[in-house]
LOZAGU-362452 format. One record per residue (C-alpha): residue number from 1; residue in one letter; x, y, z. Coordinates in nm, 4 decimals, m for minus. Layout:
<rs>
R	NUM	a	X	Y	Z
...
</rs>
This chain:
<rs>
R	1	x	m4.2371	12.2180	8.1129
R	2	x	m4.3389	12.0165	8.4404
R	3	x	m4.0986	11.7485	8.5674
R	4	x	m4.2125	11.4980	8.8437
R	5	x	m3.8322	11.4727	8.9843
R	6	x	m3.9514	11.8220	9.1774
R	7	x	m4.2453	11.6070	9.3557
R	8	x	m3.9919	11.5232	9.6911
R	9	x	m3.9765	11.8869	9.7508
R	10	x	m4.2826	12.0297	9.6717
R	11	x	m4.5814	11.7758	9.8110
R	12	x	m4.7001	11.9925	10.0443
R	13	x	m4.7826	12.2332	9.7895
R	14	x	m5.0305	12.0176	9.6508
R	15	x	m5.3441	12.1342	9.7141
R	16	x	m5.2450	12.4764	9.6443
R	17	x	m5.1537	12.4684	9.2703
R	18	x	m5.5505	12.3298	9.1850
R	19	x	m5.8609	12.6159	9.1961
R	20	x	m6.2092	12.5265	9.0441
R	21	x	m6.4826	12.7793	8.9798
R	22	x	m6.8214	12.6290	9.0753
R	23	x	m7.1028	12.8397	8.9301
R	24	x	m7.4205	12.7681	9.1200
R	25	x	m7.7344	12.7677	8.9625
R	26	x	m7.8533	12.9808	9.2912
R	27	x	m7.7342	13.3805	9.2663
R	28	x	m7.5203	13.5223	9.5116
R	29	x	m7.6326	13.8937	9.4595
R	30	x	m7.8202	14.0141	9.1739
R	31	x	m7.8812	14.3416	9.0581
R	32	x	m8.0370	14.5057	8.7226
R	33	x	m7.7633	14.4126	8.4941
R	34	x	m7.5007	14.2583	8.7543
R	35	x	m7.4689	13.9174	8.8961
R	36	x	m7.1828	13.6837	9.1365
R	37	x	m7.1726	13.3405	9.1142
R	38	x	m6.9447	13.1360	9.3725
R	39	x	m6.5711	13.0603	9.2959
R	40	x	m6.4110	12.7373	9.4963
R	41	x	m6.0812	12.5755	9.5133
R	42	x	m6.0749	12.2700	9.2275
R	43	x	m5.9177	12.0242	9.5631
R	44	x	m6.2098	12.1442	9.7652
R	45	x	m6.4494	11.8554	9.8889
R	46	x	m6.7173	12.1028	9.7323
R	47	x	m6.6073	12.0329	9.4312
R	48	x	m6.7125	11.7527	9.1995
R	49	x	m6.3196	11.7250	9.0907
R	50	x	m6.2263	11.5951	9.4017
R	51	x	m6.1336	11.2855	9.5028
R	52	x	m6.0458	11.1510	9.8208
R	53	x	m5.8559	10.8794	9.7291
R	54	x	m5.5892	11.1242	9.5823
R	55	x	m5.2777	11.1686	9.7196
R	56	x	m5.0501	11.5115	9.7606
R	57	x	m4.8423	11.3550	9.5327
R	58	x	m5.1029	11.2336	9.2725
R	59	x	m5.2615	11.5866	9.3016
R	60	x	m4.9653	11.7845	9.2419
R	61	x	m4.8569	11.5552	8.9498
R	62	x	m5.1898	11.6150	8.7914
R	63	x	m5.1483	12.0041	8.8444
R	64	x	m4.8263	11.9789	8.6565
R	65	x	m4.9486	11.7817	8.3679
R	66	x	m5.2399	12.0976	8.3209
R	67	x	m5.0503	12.3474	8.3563
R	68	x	m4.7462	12.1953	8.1103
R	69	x	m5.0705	12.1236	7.8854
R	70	x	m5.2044	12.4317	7.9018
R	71	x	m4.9444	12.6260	7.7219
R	72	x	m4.9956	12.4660	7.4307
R	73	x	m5.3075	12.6137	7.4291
R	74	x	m5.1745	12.9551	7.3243
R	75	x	m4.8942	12.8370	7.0870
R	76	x	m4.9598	12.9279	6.6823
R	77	x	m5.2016	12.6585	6.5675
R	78	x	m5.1201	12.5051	6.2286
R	79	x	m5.2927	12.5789	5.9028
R	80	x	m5.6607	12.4482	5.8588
R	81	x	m5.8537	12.4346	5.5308
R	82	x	m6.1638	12.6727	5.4857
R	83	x	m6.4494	12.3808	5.5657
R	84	x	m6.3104	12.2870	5.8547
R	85	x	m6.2387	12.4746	6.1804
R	86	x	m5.8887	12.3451	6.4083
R	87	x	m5.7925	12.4834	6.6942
R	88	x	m5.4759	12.3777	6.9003
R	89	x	m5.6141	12.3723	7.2550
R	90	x	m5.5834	12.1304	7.5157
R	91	x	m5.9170	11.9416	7.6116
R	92	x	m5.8500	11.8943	8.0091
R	93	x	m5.6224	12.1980	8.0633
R	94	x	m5.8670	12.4307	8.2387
R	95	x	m5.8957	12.4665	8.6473
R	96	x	m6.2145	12.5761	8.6783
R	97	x	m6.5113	12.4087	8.6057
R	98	x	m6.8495	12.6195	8.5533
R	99	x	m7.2314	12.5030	8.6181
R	100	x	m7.4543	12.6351	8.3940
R	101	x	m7.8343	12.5119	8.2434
R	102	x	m7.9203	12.4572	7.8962
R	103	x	m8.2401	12.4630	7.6616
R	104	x	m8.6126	12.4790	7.8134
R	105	x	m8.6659	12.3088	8.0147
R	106	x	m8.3175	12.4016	8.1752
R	107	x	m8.0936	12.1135	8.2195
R	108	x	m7.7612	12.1614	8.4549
R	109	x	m7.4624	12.0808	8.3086
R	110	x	m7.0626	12.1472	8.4251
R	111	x	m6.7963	12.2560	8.1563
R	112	x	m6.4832	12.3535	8.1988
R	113	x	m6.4715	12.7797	8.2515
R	114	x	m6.1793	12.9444	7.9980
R	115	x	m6.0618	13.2897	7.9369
R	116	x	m5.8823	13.1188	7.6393
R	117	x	m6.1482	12.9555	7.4660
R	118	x	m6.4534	13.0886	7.2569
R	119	x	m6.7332	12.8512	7.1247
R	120	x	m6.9133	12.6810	7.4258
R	121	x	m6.9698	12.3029	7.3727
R	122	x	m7.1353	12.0380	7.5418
R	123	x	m7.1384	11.6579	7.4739
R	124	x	m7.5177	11.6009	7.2598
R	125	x	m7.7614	11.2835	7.2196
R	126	x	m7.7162	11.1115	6.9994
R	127	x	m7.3400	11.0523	7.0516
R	128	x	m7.1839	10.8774	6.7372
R	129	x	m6.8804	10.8685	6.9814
R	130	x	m6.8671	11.0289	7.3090
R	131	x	m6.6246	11.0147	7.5944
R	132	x	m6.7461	10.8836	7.9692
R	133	x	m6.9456	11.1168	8.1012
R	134	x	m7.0988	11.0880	8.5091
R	135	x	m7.4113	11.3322	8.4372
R	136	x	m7.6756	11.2429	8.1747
R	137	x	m7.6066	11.3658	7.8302
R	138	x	m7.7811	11.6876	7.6939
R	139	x	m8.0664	11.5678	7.4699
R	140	x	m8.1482	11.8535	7.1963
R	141	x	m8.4550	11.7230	7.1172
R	142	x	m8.5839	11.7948	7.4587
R	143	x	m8.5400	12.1361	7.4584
R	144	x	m8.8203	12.3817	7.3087
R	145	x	m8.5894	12.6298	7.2429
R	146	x	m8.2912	12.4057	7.0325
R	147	x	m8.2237	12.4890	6.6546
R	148	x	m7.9662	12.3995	6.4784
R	149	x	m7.7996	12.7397	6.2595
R	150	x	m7.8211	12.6744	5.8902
R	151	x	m7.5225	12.7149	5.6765
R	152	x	m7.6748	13.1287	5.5362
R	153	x	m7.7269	13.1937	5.9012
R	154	x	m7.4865	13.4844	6.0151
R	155	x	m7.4340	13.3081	6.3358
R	156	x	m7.2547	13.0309	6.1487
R	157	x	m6.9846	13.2439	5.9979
R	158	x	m6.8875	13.3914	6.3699
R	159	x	m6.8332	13.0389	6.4462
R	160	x	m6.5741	12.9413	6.1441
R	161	x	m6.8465	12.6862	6.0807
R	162	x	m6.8192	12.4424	5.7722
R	163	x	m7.1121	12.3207	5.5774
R	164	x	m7.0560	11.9831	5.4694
R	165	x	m7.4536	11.9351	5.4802
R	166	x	m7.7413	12.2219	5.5439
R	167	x	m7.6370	12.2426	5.9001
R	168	x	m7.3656	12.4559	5.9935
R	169	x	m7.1035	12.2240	6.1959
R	170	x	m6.7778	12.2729	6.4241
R	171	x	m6.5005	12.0618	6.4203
R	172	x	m6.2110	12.1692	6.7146
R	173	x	m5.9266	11.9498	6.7414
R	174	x	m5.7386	11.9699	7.0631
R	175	x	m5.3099	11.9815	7.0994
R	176	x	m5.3119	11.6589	7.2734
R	177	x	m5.5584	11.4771	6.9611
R	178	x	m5.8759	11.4960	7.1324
R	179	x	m6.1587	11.6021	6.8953
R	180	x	m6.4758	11.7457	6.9314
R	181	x	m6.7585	11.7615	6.6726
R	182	x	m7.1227	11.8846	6.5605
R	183	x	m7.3471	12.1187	6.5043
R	184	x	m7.3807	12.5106	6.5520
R	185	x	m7.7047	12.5476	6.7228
R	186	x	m7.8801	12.8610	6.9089
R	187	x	m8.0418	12.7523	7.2411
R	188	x	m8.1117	12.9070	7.6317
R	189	x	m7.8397	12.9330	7.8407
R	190	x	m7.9372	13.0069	8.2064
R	191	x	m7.6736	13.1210	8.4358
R	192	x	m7.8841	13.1637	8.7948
R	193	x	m8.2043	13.3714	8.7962
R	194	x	m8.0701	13.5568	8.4225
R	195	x	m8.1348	13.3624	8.1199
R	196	x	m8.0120	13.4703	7.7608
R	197	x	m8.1968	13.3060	7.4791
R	198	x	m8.0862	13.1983	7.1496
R	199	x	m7.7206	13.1593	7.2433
R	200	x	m7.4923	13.0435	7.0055
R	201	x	m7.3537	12.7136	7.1338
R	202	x	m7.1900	12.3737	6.9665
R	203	x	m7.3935	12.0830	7.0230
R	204	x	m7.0954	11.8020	6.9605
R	205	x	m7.2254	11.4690	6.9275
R	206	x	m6.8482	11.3018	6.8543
R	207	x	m6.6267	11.3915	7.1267
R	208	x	m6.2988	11.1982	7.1420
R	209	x	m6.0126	11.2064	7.3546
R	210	x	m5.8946	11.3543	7.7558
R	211	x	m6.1853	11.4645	7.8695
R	212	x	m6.3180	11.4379	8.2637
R	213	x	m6.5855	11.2383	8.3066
R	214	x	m6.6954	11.5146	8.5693
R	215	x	m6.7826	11.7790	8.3116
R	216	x	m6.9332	11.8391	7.9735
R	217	x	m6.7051	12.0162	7.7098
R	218	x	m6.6365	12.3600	7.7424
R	219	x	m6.7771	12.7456	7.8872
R	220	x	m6.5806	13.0179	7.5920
R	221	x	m6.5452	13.2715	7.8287
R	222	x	m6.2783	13.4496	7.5473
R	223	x	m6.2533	13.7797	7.3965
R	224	x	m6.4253	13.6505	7.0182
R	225	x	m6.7266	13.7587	6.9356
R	226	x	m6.8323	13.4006	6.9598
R	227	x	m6.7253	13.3465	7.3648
R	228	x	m7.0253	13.3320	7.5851
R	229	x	m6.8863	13.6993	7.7128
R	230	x	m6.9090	13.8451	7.3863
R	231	x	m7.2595	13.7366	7.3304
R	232	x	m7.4107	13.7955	7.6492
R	233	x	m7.2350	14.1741	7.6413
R	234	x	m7.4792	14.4210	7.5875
R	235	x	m7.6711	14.2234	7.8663
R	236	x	m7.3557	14.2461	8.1197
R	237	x	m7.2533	14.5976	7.9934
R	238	x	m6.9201	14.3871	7.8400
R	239	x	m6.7984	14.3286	8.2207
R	240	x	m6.7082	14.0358	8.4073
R	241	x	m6.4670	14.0274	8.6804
R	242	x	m6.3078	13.7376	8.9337
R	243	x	m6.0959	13.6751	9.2509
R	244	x	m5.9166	13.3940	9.3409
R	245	x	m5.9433	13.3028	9.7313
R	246	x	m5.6397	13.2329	9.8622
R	247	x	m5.5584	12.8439	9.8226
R	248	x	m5.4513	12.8212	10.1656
R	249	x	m5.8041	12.8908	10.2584
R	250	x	m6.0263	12.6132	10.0603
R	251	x	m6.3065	12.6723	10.2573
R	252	x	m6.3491	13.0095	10.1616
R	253	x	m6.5998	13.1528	9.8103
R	254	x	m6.4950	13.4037	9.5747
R	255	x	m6.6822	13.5235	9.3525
R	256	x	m6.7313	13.5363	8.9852
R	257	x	m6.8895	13.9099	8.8157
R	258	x	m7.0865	14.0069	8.5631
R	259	x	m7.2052	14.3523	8.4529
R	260	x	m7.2687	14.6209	8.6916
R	261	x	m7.1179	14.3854	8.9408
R	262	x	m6.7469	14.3314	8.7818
R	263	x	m6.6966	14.7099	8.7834
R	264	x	m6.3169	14.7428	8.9137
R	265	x	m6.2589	15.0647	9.0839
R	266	x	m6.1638	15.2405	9.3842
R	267	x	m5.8146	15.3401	9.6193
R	268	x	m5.5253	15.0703	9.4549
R	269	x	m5.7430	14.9990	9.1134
R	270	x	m5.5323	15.0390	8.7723
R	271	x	m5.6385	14.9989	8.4370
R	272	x	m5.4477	14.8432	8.1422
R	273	x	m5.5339	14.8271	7.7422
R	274	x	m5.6055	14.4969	7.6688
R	275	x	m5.3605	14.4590	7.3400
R	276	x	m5.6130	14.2447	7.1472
R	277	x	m5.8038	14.2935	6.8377
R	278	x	m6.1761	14.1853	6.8126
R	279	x	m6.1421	13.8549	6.6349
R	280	x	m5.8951	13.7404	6.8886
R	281	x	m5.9529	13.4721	7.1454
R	282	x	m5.7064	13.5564	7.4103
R	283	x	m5.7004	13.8413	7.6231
R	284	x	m5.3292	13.9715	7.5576
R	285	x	m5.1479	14.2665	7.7659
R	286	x	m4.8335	14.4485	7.7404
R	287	x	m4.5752	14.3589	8.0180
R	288	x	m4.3518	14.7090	8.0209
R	289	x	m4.1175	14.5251	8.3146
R	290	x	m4.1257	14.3229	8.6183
R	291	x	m3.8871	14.4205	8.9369
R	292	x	m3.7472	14.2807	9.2337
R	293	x	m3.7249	14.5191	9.5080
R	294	x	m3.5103	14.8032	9.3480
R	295	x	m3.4416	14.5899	9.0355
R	296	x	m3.6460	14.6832	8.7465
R	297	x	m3.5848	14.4191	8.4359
R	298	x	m3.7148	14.4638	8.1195
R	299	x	m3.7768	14.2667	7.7743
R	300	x	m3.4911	14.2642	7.5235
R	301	x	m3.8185	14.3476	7.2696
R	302	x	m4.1196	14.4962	7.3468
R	303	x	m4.3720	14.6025	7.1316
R	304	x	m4.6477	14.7555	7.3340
R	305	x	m4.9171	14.7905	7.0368
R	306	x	m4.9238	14.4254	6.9927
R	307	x	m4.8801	14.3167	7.3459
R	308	x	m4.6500	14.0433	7.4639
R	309	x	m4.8432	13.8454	7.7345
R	310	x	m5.1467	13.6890	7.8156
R	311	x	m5.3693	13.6620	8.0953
R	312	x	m5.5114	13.3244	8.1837
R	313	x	m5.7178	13.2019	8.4641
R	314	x	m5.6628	12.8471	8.3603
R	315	x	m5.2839	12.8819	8.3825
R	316	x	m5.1004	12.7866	8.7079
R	317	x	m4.7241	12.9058	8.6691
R	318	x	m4.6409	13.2477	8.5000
R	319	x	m4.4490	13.1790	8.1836
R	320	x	m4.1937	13.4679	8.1435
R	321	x	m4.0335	13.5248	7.7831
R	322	x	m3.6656	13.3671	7.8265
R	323	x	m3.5304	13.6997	7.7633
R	324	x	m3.7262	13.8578	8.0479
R	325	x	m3.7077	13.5402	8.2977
R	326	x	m3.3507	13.5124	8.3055
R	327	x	m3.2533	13.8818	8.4312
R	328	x	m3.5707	13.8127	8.6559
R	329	x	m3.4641	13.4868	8.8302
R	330	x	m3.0732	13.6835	8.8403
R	331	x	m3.2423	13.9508	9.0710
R	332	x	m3.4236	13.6913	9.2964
R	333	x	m3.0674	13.5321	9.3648
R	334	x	m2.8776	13.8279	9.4165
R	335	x	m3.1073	13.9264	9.6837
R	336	x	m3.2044	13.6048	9.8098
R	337	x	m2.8809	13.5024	10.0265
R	338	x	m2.9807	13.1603	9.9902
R	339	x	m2.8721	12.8061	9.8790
R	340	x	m3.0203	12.7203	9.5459
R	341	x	m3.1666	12.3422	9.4540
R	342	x	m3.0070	12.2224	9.1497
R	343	x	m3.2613	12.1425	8.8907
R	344	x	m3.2490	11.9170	8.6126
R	345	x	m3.3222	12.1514	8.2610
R	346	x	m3.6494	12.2068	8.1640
R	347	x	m3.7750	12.1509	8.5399
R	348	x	m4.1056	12.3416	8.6968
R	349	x	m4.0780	12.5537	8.8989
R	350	x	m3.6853	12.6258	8.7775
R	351	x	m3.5977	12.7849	9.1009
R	352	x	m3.6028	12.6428	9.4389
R	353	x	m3.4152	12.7431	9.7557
R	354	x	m3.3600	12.5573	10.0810
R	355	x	m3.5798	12.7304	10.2928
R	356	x	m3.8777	12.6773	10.5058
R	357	x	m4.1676	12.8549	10.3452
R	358	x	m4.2127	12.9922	10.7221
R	359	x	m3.8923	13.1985	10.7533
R	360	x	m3.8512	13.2815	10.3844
R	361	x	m3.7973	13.6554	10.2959
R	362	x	m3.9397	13.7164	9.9647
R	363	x	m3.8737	14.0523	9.7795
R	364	x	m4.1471	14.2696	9.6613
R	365	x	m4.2384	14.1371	9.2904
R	366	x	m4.4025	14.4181	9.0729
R	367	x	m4.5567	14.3482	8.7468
R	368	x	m4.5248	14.7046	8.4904
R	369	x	m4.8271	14.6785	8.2596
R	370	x	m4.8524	15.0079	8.0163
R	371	x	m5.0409	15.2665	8.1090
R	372	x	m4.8706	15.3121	8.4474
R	373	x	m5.0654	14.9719	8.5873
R	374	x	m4.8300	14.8660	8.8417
R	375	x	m4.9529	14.5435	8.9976
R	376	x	m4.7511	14.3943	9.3420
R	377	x	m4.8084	14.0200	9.3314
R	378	x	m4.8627	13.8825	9.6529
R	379	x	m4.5992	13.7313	9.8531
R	380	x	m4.7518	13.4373	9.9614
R	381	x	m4.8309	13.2967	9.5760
R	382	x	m4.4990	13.4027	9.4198
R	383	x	m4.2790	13.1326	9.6309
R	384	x	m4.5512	12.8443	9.7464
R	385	x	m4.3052	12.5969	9.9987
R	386	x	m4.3277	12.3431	10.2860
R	387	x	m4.0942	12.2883	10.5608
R	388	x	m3.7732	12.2215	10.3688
R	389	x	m3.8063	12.3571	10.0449
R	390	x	m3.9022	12.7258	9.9001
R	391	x	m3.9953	12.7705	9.5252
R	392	x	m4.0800	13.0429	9.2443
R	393	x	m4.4157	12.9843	9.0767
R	394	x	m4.2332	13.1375	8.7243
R	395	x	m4.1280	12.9711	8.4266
R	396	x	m3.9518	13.0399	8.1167
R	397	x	m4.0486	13.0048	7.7119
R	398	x	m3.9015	13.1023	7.4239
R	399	x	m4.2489	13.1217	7.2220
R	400	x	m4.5368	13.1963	7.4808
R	401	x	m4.5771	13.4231	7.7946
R	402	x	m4.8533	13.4254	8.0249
R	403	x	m4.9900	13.5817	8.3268
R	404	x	m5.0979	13.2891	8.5344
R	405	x	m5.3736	13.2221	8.7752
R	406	x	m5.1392	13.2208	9.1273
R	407	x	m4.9743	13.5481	9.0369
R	408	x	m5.3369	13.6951	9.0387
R	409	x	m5.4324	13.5742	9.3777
R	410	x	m5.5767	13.8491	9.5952
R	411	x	m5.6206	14.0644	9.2993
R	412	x	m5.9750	14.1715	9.2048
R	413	x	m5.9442	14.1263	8.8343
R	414	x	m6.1961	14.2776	8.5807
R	415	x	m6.1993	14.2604	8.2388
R	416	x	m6.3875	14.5207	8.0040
R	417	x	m6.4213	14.4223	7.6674
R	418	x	m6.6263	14.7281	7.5125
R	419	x	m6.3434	14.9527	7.6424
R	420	x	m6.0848	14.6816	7.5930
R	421	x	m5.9388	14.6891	7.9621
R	422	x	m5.8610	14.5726	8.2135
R	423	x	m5.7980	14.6470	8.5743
R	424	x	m5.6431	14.4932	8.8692
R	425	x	m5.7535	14.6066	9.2706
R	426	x	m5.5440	14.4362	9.5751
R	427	x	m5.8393	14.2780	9.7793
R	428	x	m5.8889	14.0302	9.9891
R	429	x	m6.0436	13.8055	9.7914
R	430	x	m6.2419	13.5763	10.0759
R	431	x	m6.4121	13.9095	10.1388
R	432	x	m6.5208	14.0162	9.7896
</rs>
């Protein structure tokens, strides 16, 4: 999806593409069932991704390579045999990285924070074969409150867990060959002042592949009864909600919501159904239409029971369906009196004016989710530009569409998954 022959005109928009979530073990607010945890920029100098010795260029590059990743996170994985669990993901696709602790005594440990994903892991002693990691490895046998889940246990069926031996294991193998591997165990997870015992995590003792060396495995913050979300729901009343700062403000916090705290309502809030069944991982909605000032455009095929798009905080670009992106980026020419930058095929972005981001008039972009949820994307995250150079943060697919992470800046976004909802507020997000 991502080309690098796009890197002359859009350097300056490096920085902007990157957000990480850092969730500190120290609680912003706190309430009976409701808590906020911090939200940063991934290119921050808060952040334990960066790295000063990275250039625009390098940074950008890297943002491409994720977010071209990424989507094969969603795509149809292929057939797996009933011992053994696979699932297509990518293993360094994610922009947000989460703190959390683990077993008692806690022990802090980053992972990477996705909608898209369900079973939390984290790299285990001993490692038969571990990737490079900078903090110490998690060492079960440390923790009072570790057990592995035996093959009978209910808790091992939730996870698609195999039993090779007594223990019930995982085995996920990643889209780009990385591999994780180990066993199903229940342990504490603390997330600030709350802690939820006997939390179903993996415990992988042979991780192979991409990872970062700055964080340990993965935070399933999906819709599966396994996700960390699904488990921890009747403590959060099935809420959690975020807001993405502005990335043209890096010094500013968001914040991430859970329970009583994530409730979306008020003047400009609309709901959504969330089109996804129980046992899915991804949170899927129906897009009805997208318009362009007066322009409404709308998919060839639309089923709205079954939903058509997902929503993904891990995902940089919105991926349109084909069908839907190419009456889309019609509209944005026809009103855009503009030259256009003639892109090689299968380039990201795949449309780019000459214009300074500074004078450039962009038309007001609505997103039609069913059940009259009408969501204006913000101007400022729809085009991203420098001096020269103007560009759409959409794509195209023929097999995958998703809602990406820029086209929800400024949006308070809050996702109920007892009511299977979810709800969009226009806020300014450095404020929330």
């Amino acid at each position: 999806m991502a080309s690098l022959h796009s890197l002359p005109y859009l350097v300056a928009l490096a920085t902007t593409f990157s957000i990480v979530i850092l969730c500190s073990l120290s609680l912003i607010e706190a309430s009976n069932d409701g808590f906020s945890v911090e939200l940063m920029h991934r290119d921050s100098p808060k952040s334990p991704f960066y790295d000063p010795s990275e250039t625009p260029q390098q940074r950008l590059a890297n943002t491409l390579r994720r977010s071209h990743n990424r989507v094969n996170h969603f795509r149809p994985t292929s057939s797996f045999s009933t011992n053994e669990v696979s699932s297509e993901m990518v293993s360094d696709g994610g922009e947000y990285l989460m703190q959390y602790a683990i077993g008692t005594p806690p022990v802090k440990v980053f992972g990477i924070a996705d909608t898209g994903s369900d079973l939390t892991w984290l790299q285990c002693a001993p490692c038969t074969e571990c990737y490079k990691q900078k903090d110490p490895i998690f060492n079960p046998a440390k923790s009072s409150t570790y057990k592995t889940v035996p093959c009978t246990a209910p808790q091992c069926r939730t996870a698609s867990g195999n039993c090779l031996t007594t223990k019930c294991q995982y085995r996920l193998v990643y889209g780009d060959g990385s591999v994780s591997k180990g066993d199903v165990a229940l342990d504490t997870v603390t997330l600030g002042t709350a802690t939820f015992p006997q939390t179903v995590i993996g415990c992988g003792h042979a991780n192979t592949g991409i990872f970062g060396d700055k964080g340990s495995g993965i935070v399933g913050l999906g819709n599966s009864a396994n996700s960390l979300v699904s488990q921890l729901s009747t403590s959060i009343a099935g809420k959690f909600s975020y807001c993405l700062v502005p990335f043209e403000k890096p010094a500013a916090t968001s914040k991430l919501n859970f329970g009583t705290n994530a409730v979306v309502s008020g003047p400009g809030a609309v709901t959504t159904p969330l089109a996804t069944s129980k046992s899915d991982v991804f949170y899927t909605l129906t897009l009805e239409a997208i318009s362009v000032g007066p322009t409404r455009i709308t998919p060839i095929s639309a089923k709205p029971a079954e939903g058509n798009i997902i929503i993904d905080s891990g995902t940089t670009l919105t991926v349109l369906p084909t069908n839907l992106y190419t009456g889309f980026e019609a509209a944005l020419k026809a009103q855009i009196k503009l030259p256009v930058i003639k892109q090689q095929e299968g380039e990201s972005p795949n449309l780019c004016f000459y214009s300074p981001e500074s004078t450039f008039k962009v038309p007001t972009i609505r997103a039609h989710f069913t059940g009259g949820a009408d969501v204006t994307l913000s101007a400022h995250y729809t085009f991203l530009g420098n001096e020269t150079v103007t560009c759409m943060a959409f794509t195209a697919s023929d097999d995958i569409a998703i809602f990406g992470n820029l086209a929800q800046a400024d949006l308070l976004v809050g996702y109920d998954i007892v009511k299977q909802t979810l709800s969009f507020k226009p806020t300014d997000c450095t404020k929330a």
